[in-house]
Jmol script that loads the backbone (N, CA, C; Angstrom):
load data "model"
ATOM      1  N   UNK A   1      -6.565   2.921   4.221  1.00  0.00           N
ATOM      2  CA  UNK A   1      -7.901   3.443   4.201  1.00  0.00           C
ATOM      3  C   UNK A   1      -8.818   2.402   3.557  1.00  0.00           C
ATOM      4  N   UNK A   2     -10.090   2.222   4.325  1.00  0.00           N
ATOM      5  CA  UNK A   2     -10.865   1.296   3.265  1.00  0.00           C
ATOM      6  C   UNK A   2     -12.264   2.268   3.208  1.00  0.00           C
ATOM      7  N   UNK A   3     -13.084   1.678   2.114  1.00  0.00           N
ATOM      8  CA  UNK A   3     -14.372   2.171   1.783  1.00  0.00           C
ATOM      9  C   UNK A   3     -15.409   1.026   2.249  1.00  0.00           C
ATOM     10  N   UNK A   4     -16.281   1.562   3.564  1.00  0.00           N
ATOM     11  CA  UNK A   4     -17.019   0.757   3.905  1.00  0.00           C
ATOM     12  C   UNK A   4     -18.611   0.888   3.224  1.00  0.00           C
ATOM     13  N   UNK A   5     -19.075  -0.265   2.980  1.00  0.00           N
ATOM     14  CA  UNK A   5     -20.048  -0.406   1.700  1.00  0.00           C
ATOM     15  C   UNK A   5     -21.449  -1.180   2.661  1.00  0.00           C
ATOM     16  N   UNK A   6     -22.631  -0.833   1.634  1.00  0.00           N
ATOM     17  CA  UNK A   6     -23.944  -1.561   2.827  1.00  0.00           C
ATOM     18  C   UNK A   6     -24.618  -2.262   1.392  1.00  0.00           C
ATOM     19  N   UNK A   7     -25.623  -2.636   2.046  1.00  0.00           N
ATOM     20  CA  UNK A   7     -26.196  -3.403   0.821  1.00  0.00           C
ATOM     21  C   UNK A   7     -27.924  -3.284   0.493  1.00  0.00           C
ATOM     22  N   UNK A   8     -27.992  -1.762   0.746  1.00  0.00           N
ATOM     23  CA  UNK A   8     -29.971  -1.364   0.983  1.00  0.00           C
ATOM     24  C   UNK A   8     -30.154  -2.065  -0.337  1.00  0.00           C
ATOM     25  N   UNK A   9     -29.706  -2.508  -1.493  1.00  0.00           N
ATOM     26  CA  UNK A   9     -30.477  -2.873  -2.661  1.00  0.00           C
ATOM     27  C   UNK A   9     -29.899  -3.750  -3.564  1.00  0.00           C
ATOM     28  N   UNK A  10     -28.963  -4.665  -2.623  1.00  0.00           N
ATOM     29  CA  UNK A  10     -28.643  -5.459  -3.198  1.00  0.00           C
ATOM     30  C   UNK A  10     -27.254  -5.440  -3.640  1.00  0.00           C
ATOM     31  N   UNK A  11     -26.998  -4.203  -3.958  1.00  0.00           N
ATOM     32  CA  UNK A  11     -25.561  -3.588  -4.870  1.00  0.00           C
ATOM     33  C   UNK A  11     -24.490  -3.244  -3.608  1.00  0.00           C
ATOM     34  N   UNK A  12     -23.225  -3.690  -3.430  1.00  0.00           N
ATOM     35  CA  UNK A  12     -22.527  -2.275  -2.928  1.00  0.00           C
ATOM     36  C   UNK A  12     -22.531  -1.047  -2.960  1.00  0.00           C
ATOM     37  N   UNK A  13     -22.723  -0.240  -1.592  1.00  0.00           N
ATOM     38  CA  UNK A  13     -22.567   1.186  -2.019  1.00  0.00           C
ATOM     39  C   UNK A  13     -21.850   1.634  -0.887  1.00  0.00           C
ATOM     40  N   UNK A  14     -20.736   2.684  -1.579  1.00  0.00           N
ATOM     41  CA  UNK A  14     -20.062   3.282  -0.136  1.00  0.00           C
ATOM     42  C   UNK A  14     -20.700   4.188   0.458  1.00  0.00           C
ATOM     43  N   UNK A  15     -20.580   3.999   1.868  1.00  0.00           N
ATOM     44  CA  UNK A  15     -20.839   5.200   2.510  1.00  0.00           C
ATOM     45  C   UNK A  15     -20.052   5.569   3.295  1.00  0.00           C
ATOM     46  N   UNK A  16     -18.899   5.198   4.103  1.00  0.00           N
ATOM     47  CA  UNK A  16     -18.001   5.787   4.763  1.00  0.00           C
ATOM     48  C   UNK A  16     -16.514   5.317   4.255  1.00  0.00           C
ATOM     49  N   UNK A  17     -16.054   6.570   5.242  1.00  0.00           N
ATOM     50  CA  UNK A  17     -13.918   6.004   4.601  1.00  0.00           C
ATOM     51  C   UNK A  17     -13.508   5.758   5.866  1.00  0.00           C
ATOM     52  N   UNK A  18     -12.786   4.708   6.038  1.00  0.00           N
ATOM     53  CA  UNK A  18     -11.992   4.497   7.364  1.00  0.00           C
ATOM     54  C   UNK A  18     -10.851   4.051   7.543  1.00  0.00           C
ATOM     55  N   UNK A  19     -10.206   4.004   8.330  1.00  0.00           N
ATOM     56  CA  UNK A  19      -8.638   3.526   7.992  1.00  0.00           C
ATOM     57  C   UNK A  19      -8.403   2.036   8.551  1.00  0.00           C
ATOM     58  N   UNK A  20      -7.710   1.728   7.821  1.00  0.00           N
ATOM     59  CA  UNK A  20      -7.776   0.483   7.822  1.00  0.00           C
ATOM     60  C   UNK A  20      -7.496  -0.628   9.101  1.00  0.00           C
ATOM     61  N   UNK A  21      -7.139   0.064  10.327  1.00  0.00           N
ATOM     62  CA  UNK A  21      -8.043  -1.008  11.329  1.00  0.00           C
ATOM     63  C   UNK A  21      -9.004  -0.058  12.571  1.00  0.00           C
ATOM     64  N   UNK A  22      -9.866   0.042  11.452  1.00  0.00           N
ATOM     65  CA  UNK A  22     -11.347   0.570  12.529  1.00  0.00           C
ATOM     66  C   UNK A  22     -11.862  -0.940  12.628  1.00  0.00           C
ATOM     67  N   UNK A  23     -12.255  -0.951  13.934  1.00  0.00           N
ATOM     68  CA  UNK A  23     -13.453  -1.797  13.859  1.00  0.00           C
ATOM     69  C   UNK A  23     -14.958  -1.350  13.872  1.00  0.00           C
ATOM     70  N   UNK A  24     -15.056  -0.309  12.911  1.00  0.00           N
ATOM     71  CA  UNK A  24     -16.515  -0.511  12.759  1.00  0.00           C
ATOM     72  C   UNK A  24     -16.727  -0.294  11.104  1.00  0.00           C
ATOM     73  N   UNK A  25     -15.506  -0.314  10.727  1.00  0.00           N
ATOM     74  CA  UNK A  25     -15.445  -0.901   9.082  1.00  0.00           C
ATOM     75  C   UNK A  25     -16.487  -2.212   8.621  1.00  0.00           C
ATOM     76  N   UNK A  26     -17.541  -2.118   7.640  1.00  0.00           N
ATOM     77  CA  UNK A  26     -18.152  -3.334   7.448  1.00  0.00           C
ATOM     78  C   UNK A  26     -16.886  -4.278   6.957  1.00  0.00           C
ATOM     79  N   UNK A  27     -17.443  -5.745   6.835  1.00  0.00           N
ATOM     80  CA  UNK A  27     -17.098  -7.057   6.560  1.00  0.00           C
ATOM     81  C   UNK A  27     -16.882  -6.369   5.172  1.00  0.00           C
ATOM     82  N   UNK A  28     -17.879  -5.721   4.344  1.00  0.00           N
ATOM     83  CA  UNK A  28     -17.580  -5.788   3.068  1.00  0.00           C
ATOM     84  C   UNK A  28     -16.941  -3.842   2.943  1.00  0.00           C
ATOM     85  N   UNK A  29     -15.620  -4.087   2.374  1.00  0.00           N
ATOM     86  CA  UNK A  29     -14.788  -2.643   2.137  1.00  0.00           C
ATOM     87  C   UNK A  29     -14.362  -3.257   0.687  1.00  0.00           C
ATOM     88  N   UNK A  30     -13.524  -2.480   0.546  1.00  0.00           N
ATOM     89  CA  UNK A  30     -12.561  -2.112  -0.440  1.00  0.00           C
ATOM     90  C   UNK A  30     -11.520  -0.947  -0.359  1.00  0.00           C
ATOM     91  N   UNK A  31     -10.192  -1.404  -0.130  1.00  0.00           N
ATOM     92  CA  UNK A  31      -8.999  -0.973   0.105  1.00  0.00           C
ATOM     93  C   UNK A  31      -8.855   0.068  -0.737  1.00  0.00           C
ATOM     94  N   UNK A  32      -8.282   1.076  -0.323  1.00  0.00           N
ATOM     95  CA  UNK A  32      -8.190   2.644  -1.329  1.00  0.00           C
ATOM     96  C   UNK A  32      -6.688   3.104  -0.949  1.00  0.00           C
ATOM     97  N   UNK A  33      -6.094   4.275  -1.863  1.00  0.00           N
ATOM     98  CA  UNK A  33      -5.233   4.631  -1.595  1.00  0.00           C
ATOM     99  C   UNK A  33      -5.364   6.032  -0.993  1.00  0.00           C
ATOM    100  N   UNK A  34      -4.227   6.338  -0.644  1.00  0.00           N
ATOM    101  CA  UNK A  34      -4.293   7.904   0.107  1.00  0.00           C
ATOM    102  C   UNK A  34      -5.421   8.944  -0.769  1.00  0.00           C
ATOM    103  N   UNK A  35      -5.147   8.897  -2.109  1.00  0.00           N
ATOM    104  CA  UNK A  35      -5.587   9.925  -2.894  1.00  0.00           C
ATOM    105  C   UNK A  35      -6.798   9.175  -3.016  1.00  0.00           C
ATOM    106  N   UNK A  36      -7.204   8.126  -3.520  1.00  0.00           N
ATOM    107  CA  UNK A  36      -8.478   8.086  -3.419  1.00  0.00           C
ATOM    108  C   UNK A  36      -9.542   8.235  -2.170  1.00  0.00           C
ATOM    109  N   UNK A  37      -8.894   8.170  -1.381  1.00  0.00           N
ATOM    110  CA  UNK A  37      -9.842   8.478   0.046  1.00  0.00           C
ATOM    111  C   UNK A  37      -9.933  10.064   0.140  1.00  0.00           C
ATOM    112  N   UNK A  38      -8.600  10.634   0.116  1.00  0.00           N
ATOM    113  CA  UNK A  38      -9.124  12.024  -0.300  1.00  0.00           C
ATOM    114  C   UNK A  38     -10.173  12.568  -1.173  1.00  0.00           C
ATOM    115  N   UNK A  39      -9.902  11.799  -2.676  1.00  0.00           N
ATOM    116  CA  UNK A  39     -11.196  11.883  -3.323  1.00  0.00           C
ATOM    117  C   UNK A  39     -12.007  11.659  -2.731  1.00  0.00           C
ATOM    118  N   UNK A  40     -12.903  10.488  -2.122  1.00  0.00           N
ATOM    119  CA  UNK A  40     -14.040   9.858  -1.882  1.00  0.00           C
ATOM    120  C   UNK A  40     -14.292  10.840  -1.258  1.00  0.00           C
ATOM    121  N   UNK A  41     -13.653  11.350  -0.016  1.00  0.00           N
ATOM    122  CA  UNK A  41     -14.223  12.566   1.107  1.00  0.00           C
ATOM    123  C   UNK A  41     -14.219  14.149   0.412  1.00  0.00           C
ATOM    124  N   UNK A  42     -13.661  14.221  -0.280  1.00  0.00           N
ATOM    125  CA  UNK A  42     -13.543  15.771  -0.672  1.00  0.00           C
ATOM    126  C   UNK A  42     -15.082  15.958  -1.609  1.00  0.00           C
ATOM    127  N   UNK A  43     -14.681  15.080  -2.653  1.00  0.00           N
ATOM    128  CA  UNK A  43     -14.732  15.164  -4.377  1.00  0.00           C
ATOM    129  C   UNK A  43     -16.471  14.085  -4.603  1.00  0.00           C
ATOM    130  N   UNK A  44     -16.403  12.949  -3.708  1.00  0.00           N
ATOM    131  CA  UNK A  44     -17.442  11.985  -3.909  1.00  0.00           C
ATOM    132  C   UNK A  44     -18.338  12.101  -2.722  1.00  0.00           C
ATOM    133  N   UNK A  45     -18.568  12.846  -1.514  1.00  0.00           N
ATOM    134  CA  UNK A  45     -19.531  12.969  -1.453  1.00  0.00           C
ATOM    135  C   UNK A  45     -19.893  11.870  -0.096  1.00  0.00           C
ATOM    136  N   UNK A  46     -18.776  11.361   0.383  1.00  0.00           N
ATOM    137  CA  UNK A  46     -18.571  10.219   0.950  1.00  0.00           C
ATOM    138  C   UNK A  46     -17.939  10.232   2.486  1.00  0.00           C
ATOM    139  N   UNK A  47     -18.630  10.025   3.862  1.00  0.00           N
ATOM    140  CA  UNK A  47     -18.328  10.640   4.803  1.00  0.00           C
ATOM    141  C   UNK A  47     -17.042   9.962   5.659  1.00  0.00           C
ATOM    142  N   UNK A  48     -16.557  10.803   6.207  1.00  0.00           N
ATOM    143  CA  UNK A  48     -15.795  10.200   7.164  1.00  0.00           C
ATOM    144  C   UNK A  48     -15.977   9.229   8.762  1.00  0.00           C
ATOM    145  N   UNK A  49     -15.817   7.949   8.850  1.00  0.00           N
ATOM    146  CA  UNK A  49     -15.968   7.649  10.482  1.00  0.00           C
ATOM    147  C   UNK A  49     -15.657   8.558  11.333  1.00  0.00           C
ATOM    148  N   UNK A  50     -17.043   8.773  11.954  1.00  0.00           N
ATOM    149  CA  UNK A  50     -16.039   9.558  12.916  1.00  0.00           C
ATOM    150  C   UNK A  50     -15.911   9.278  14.566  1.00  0.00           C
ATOM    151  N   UNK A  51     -14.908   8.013  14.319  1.00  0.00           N
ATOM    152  CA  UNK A  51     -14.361   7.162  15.250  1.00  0.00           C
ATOM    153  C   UNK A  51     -12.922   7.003  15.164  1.00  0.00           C
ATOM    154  N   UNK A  52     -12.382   6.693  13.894  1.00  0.00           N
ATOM    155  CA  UNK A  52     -11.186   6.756  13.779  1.00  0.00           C
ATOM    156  C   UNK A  52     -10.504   8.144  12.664  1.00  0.00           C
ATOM    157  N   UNK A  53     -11.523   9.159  12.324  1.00  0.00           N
ATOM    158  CA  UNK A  53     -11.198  10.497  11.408  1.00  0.00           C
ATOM    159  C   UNK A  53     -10.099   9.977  10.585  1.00  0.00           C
ATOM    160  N   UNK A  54     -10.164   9.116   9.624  1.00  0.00           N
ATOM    161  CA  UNK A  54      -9.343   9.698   8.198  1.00  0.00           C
ATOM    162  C   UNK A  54      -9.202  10.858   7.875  1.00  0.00           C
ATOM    163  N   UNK A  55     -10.138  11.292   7.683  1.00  0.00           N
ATOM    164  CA  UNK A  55      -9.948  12.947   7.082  1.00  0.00           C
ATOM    165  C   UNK A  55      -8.898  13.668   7.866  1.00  0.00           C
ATOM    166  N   UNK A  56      -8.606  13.459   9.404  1.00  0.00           N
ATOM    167  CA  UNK A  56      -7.993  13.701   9.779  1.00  0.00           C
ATOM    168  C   UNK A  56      -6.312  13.271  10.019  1.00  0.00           C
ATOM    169  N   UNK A  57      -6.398  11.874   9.855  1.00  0.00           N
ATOM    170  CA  UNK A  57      -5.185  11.508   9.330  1.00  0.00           C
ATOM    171  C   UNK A  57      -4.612  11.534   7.286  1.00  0.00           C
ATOM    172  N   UNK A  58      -5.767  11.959   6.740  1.00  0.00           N
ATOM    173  CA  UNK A  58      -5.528  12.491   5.101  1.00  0.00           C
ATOM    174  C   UNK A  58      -4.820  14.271   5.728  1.00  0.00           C
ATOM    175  N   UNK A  59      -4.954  14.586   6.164  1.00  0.00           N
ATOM    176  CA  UNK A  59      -5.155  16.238   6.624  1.00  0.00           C
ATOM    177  C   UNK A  59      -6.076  17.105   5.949  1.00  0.00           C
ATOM    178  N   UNK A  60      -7.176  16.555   5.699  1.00  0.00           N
ATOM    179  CA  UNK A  60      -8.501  17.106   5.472  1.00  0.00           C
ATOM    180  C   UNK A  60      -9.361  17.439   6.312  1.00  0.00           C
ATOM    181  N   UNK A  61      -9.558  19.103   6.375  1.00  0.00           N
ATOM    182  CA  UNK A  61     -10.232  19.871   7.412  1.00  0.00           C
ATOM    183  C   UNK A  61     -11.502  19.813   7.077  1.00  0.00           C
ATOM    184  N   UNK A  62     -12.311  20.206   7.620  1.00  0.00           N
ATOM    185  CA  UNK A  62     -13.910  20.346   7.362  1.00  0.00           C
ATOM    186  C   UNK A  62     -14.329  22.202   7.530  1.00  0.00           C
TER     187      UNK A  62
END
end "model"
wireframe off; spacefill off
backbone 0.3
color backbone group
């Protein structure tokens, strides 16, 4: 799973979770583990691609 990040202000910020070979993952991610991607999507607020559904390979329903 990675956390794909943008740069409106300069800073990293995540905004999506994807697994690790989407190609529409930005250049700039950061690699996560099972549970933290669960976090990010459950707990942080943080959406799923929905091209390749992590959430759906985490088994996180909506």
């Amino acid at each position: 799973m990675h956390r794909s990040t943008s740069h409106p202000s300069g800073r990293p910020v995540a905004d999506s979770v994807h697994l690790g070979d989407c190609r529409l993952a930005a250049s700039h991610r950061n690699p996560l583990s099972r549970d933290e991607a669960r976090r990010a999507l459950t707990d942080g607020g943080i959406r799923a691609c929905e091209i390749c559904r992590p959430d759906s390979e985490l088994g996180i329903l909506d």
